[in-house]
C-alpha positions in Angstrom: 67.9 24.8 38.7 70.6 27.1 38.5 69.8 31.1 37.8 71.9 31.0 34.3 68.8 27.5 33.3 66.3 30.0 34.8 66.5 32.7 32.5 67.1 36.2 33.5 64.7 37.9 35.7 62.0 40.6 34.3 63.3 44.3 35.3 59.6 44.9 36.3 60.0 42.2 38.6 63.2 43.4 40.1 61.9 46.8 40.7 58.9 45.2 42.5 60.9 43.2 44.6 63.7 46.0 45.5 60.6 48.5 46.5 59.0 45.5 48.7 62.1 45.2 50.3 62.7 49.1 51.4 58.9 50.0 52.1 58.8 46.8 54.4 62.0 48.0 56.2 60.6 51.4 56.7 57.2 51.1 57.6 59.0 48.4 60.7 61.3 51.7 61.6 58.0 54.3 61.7 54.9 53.2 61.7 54.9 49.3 62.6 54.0 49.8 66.4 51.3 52.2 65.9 50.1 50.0 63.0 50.1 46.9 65.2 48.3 48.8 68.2 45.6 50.2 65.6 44.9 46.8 64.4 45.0 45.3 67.4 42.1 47.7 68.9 40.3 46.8 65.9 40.0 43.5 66.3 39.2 43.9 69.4 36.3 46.1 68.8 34.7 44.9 65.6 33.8 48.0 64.2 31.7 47.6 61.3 34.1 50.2 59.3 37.5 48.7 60.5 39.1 51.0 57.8 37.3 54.2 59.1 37.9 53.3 62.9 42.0 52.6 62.2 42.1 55.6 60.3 40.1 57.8 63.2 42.4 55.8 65.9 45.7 56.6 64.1 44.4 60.4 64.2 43.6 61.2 67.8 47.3 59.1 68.2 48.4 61.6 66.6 46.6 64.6 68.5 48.0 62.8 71.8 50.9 62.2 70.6 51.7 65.9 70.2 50.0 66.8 73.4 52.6 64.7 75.2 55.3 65.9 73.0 54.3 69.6 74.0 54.1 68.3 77.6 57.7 66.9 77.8 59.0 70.0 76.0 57.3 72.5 78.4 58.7 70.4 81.5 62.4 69.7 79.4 62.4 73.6 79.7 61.5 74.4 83.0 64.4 72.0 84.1 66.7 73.6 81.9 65.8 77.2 83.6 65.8 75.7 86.8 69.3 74.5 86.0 70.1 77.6 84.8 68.9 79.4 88.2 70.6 77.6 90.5 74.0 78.0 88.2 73.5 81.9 88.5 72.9 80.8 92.4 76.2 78.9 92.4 78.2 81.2 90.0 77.3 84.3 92.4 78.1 82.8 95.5 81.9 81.7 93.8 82.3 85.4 92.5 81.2 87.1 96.0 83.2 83.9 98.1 86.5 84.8 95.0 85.7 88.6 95.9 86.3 87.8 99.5 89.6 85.5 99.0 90.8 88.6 96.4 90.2 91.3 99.1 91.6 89.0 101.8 94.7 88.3 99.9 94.8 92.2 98.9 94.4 93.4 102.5 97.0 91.0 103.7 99.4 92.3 101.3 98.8 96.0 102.2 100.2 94.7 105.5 103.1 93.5 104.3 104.2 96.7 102.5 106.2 98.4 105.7 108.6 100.2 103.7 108.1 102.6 101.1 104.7 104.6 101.9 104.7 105.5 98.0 104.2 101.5 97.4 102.1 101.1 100.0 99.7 104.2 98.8 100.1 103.5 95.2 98.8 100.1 96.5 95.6 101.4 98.4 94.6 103.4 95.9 94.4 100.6 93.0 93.3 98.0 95.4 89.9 100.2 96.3 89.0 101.1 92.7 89.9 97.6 91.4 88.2 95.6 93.8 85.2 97.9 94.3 81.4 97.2 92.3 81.7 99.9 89.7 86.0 100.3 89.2 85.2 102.0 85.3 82.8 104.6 87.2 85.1 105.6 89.7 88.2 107.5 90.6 90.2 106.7 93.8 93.0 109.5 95.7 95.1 108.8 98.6 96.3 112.3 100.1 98.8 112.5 102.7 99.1 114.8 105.4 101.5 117.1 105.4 103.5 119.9 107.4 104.6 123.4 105.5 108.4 122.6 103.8 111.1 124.7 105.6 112.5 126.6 103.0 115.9 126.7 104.5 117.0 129.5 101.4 114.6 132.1 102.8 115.5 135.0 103.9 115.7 135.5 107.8 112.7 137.7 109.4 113.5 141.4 110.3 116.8 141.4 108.5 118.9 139.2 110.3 122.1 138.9 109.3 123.4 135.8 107.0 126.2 134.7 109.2 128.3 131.4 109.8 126.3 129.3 112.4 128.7 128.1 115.1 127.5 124.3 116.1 124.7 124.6 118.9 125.5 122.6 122.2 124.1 120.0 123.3 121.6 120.5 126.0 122.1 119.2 129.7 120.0 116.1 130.2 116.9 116.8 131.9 116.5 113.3 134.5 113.7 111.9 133.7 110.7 112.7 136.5 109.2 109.0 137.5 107.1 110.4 140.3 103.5 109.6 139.4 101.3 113.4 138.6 98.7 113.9 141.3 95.3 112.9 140.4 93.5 110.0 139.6 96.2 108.4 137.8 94.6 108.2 134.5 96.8 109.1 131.3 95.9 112.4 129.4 95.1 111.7 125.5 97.5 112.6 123.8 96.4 115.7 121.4 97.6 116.3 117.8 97.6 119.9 116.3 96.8 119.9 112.8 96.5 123.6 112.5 99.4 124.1 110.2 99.0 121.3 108.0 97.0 120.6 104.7 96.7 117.5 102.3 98.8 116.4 99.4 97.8 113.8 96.7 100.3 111.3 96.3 98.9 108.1 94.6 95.7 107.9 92.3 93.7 105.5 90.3 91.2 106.0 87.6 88.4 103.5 86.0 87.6 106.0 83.7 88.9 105.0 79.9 91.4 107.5 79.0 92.3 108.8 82.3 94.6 107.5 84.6 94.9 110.1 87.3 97.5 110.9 87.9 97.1 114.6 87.1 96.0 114.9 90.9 99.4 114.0 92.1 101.4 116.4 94.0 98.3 118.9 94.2 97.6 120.3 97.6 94.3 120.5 100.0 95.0 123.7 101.3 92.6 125.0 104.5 89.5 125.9 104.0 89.1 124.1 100.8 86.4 121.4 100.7 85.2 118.7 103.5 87.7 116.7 103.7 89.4 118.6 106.7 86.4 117.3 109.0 88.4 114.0 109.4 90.8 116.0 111.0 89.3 119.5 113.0 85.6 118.2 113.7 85.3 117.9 118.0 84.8 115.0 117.6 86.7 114.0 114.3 84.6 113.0 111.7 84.2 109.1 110.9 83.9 109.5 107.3 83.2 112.5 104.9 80.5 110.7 102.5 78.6 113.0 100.3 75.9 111.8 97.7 75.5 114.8 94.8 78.6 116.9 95.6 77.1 119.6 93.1 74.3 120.1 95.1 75.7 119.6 98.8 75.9 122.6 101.3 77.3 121.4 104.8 76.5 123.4 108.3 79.4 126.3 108.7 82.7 124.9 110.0 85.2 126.9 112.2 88.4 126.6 110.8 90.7 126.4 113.0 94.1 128.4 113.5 97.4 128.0 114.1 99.7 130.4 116.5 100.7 133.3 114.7 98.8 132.8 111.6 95.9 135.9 110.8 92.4 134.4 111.3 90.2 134.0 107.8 88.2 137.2 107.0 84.6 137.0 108.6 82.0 136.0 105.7 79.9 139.1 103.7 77.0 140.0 106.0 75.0 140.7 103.1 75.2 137.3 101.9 74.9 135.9 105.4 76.5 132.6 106.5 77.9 130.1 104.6 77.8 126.3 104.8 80.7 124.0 103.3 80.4 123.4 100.3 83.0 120.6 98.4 85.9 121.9 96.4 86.6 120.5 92.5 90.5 120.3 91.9 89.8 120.6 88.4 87.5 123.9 89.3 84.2 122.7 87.3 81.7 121.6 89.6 80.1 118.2 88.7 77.2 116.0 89.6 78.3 112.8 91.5 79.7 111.0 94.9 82.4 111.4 97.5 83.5 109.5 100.4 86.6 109.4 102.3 88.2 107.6 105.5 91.0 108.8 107.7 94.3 106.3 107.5 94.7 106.9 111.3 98.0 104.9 113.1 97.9 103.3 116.4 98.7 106.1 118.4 95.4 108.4 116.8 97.4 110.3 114.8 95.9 110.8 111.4 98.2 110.1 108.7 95.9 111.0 105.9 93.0 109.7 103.8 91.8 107.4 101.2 88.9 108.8 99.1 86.6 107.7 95.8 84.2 109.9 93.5 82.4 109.2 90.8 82.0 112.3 89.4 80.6 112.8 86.1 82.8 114.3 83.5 83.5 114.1 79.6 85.5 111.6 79.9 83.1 109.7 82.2 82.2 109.0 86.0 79.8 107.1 86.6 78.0 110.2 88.9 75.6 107.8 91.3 76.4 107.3 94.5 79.0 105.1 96.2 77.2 101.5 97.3 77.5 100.6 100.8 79.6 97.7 100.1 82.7 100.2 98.6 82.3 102.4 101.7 82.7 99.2 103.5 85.7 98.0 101.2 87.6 101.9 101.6 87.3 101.7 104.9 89.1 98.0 105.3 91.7 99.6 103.0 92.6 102.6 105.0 92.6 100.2 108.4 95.2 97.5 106.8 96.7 100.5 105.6 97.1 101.9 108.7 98.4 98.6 110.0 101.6 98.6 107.8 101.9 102.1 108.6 102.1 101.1 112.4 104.6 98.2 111.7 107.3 100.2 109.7 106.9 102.8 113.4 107.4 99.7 115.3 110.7 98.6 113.5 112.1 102.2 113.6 111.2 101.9 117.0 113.2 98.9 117.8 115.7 100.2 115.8 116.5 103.1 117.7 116.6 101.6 120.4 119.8 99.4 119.5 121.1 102.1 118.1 121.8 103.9 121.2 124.9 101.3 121.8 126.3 102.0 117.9 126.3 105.7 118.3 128.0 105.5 121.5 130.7 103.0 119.3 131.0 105.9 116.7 131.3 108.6 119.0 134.6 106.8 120.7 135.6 106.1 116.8 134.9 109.5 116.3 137.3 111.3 119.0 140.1 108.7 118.9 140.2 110.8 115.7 142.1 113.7 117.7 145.0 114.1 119.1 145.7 111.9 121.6 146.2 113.5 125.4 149.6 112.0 127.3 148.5 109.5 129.7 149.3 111.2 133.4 150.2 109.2 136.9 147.9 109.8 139.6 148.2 113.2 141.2 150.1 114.4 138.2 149.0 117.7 136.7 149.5 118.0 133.1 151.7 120.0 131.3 151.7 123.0 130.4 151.3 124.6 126.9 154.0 125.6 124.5 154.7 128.7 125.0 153.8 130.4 121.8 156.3 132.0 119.1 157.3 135.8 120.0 155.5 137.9 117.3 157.8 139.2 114.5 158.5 143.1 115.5 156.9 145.6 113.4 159.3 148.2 113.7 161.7 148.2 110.4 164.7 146.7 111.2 168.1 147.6 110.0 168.4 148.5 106.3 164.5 148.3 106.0 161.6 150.9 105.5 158.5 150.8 106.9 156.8 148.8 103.7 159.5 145.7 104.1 158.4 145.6 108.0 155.2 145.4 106.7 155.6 142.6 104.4 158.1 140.8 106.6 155.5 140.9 109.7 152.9 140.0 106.9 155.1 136.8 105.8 155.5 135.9 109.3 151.8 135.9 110.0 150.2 133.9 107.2 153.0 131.3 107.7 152.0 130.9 111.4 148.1 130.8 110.0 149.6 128.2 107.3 150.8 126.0 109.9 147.7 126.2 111.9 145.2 125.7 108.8 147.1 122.6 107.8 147.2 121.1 111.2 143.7 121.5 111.3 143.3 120.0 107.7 144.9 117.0 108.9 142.5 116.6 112.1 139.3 117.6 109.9 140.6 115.1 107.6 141.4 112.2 110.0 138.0 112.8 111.5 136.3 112.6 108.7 138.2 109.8 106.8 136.2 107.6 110.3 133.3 109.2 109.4 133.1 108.5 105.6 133.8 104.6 106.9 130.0 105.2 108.2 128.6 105.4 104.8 130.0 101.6 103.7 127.5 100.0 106.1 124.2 102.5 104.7 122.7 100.1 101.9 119.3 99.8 100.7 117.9 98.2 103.8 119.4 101.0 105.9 117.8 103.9 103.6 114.2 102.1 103.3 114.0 103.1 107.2 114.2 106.9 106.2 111.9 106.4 103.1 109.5 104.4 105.7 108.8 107.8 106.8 105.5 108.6 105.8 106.0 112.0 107.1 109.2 114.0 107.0 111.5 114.3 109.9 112.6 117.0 110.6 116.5 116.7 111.1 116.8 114.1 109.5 115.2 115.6 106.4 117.6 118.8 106.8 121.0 116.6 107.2 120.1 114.9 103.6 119.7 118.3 101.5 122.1 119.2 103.2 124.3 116.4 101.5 122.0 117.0 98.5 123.0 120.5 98.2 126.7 118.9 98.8 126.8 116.9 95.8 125.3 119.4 93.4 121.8 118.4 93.4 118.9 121.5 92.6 116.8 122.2 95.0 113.5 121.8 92.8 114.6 117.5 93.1 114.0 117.8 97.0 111.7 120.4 97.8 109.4 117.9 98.9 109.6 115.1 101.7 107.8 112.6 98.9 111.2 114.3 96.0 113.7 113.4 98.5 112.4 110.0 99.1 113.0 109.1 95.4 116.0 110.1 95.4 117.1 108.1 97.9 115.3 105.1 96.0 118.1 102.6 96.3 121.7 102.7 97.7 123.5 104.7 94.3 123.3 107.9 96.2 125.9 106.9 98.7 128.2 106.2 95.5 127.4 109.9 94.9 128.5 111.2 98.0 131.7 108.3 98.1 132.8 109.8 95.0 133.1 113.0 96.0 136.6 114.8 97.6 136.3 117.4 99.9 139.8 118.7 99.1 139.0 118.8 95.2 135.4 119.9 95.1 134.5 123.2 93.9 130.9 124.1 96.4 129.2 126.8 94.2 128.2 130.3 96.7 124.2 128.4 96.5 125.6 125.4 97.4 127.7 126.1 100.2 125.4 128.3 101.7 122.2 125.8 101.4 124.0 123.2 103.1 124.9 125.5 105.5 121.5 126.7 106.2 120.4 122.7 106.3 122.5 121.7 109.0 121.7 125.2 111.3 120.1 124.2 114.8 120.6 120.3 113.6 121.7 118.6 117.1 123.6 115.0 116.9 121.4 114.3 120.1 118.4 114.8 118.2 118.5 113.2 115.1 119.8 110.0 116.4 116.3 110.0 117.9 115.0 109.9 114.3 117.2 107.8 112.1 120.9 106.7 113.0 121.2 106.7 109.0 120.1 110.2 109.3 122.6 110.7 111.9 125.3 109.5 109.8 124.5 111.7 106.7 124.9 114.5 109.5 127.6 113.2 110.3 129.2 113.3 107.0 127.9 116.3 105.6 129.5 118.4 109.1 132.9 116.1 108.1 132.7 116.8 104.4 132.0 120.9 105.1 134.4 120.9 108.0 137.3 119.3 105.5 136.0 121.7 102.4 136.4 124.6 104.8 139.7 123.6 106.4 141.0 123.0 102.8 140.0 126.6 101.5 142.2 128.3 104.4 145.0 126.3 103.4 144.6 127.1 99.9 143.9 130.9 100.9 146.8 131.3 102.8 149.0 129.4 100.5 148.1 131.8 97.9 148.8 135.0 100.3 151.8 133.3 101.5 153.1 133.2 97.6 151.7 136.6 96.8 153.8 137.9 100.0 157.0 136.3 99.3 156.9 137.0 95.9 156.4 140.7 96.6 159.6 140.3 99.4 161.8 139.0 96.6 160.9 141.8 93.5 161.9 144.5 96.6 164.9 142.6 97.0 165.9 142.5 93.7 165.1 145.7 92.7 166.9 147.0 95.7 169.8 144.9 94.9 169.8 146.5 91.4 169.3 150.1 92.2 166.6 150.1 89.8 163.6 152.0 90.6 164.9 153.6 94.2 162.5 153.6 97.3 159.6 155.2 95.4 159.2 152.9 92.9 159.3 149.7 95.6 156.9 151.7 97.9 154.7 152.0 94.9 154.4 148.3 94.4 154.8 147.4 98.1 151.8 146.1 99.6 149.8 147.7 102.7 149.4 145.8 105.9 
């Protein structure tokens, strides 16, 4: 029959059969196995109380059931944690293996930097902090060493004079003695005498929040101050300085040493009895905490300076404990690569120099083709001889003049002769010096990094660049210091400084005619080339640029006197000529000799 001949179906009857159909569904997704297994274990026994022995089976299925569950939780865990271990395991050997590929790659980038020392300390000292186990507990300081600055504006001992330095010769060469020394053969060490110098803090880097460190910079280690000075007067020379509390630390008494001519230190208070070395605190408050420091010494044992780290404790933090082995270690590969670079840029100098000998020899012929040219003579000729000079103008008055018009007229005579001569100079001053100025067209950049590769400053070289400082109107507070003068000579816009500049039109003020001059006193060409030829060729200029400045002054000087004179001759002429006045009133005016 079809459902509408059935009738409709009892809503009783539905709701039966839609709950028969869920339960069934259910109890097949849940509890349909275990049923099954009950059951099964029932029949199998033929308990008498089949209900009681399901329902007794179902609960110690349960208890087991949750035993097991417990079980596979408990060993889920352990393999999670043993997971976890070996993750730590693997994620600390890729941090210490990433450590090692970031100080490689660091180290071999220290070695690159042969040009600028301020780089390459700036460098060293962010590259020990940053890569070290505590770098926001720590400070790190790189201190050169340094000699005293020459302050060339001093005043001369025991009153010397202030007078115009003639140019010094150049010394004979000395031949060269090649005959072996007797003995055993073996080479002396070479000694370095640090007597006179002292440390100065030029690059600095702080972990501590808030501080960047570079408060330190430019400060001076003077002697006698602190422990640091160990890497450099200890027989032998210390290692390392490494110090755990440095508010508690009292070293064995240190000598220190003295230079030639300098007054010993005063003998310590015999009341208070001997005193060990103690560390010093730039900042003058002692504080609890570690310091270590490592020499940056050069191939040849020369000690260039040092690289240190503290962790002193301060308001602004520090993390004061002691510096682990593993930064001593890392410090100490710093201040080697360091040293490396260092030896590299001497190396280059070195090979520079050595060409240079040839280009020096081409600017010296460039140099005197400058002068006048001497007449070619035949063998056996002699050469001629000189002009004979110009008769002096008599000083006796001649006819129809007094003794004042002889004067003057002698006068005239004199300063136009002095004229002649200063101009003629001029013109050779100025031809030399036009060849010279040439010289500064081939100093770029690359040509001035090999002066600022100079770690330490040398000595002529230094001199012949304030002197050209001085020239083009720089203060002396922008190059007192070797790491000042480096700056300024940062890139190649100086030379448009000293390009831009005329001799013939620049006004020198007293100060800066007279610190040039003091720059350039005992500077020898013959020396500095050994230095720097770009040093030689600032020499070079500045001696052309004062030689020109001078020359141009006596022209100008005895234009004016020549002008003054003449004019003078004339208003005696024409006063004469007028009869106004009479003798008295012209020897009034007339001018002494």
């Amino acid at each position: 029959f079809s459902p509408a001949l059935r009738g409709p179906v009892p809503r009783a009857k539905r709701q039966r059969m839609g709950q028969d159909k869920i339960d069934t569904q259910f109890l097949k997704d849940t509890v349909a196995d275990v049923l099954v297994r009950a059951c099964s274990e029932c029949a199998v026994s033929q308990p008498k109380d089949p209900v009681g022995f399901v329902a007794g089976w179902l609960d110690q299925y349960v208890a087991n059931d949750t035993i097991l569950k417990k079980h596979e939780a408990a060993k889920q865990l352990a393999a999670e944690q043993e997971a976890a271990i070996e993750q730590e395991k693997q994620d600390a050997i890729e941090a210490v293996e990433n450590k090692k590929t970031r100080i490689k790659n660091a180290m071999e980038h220290l070695r690159t930097l042969t040009g600028d020392p301020d780089i390459l300390y700036k460098h060293m000292a962010n590259y020990a902090l940053r890569l070290s186990s505590n770098p926001n507990g720590a400070r790190t300081y790189v201190a050169d060493l340094e000699e005293p600055e020459e302050d060339e504006m001093a005043p001369r001992p025991d009153g010397e004079e202030e007078e115009e330095d003639e140019p010094e010769p150049e010394p004979e060469p000395v031949p060269e003695d090649n005959e072996e020394d007797e003995g055993d053969g073996e080479e002396k060490p070479v000694v370095f005498d640090y007597t006179k110098m002292y440390f100065r803090y030029v690059s600095a880097a702080s972990g501590i929040r808030g501080e960047d460190g570079e408060w330190v910079l430019g400060k001076k280690l003077e002697r006698g101050e602190g422990v640091s000075f160990k890497l450099i007067d200890n027989t032998p020379q210390a290692p390392w300085v490494d110090i755990d509390n440095c508010l508690t630390y009292v070293g064995p008494e240190r000598t220190i040493p003295v230079a030639d001519g300098q007054d010993p230190p005063p003998p310590p208070d015999e009341e208070e009895g001997p005193q060990g070395e103690t560390v010093a605190f730039l900042k003058g408050f002692p504080r609890v905490g570690a310091y270590f420091a490592v020499p940056i010494k050069l191939a040849t044992g020369e000690i260039a300076g040092m690289l240190c780290m503290d962790t002193l404790k301060g308001p602004a933090g520090g993390s004061g404990r002691p510096i682990s082995t593993e930064d001593k270690d890392l410090l100490r590969e710093v201040a080697h690569n360091a040293s490396v670079a260092l030896n590299a840029a001497a190396e280059m100098r070195a090979a520079k120099l050595a060409l240079a000998a040839e280009e020096q020899a081409a600017i010296a012929e460039a140099l005197a083709a400058t002068d006048d040219p001497k007449p070619e003579l035949a063998d056996g000729q002699e050469p001629p001889p000189d002009p004979e000079p110009e008769p002096d103008e008599p000083e006796a008055p001649q006819e129809g003049e007094d003794e004042d018009d002889a004067a003057l007229r002698v006068n005239i005579a004199k300063t136009r002769k002095a004229l002649e001569a200063a101009k003629a100079n001029l013109s050779r001053k100025q031809k030399r010096f036009s060849a010279v100025d040439t010289l500064l067209d081939g100093v770029d950049d690359k040509a001035l990094l090999e002066i600022r590769s100079l770690q330490r400053a040398p000595k002529y070289t230094w001199k012949a660049l304030k002197a050209a400082l001085w020239i083009t109107g720089h203060k002396k507070y922008e190059f007192q210091t070797w790491a000042l003068t480096r700056k300024l000579i940062g890139d190649d816009k100086i030379i448009k400084e000293f390009k831009d500049i005329d001799p013939l039109e620049m006004n020198l003020t007293d100060k800066a005619r007279q610190g040039s001059r003091k720059c350039l006193r005992g500077i020898r060409d013959s020396e500095i080339v050994k230095e720097s030829k770009t040093g030689a060729v600032f020499y070079r200029w500045c001696v052309g640029f004062t030689d020109v400045a001078v020359a141009a002054h006596e022209v100008k000087s005895n234009t004016e006197a020549l002008a003054e004179y003449e004019t003078d001759q004339r208003q005696r002429a024409e006063k004469k000529a007028a009869g106004g006045g009479g003798e008295e009133a012209a020897a009034q005016e007339a001018p002494s000799a």
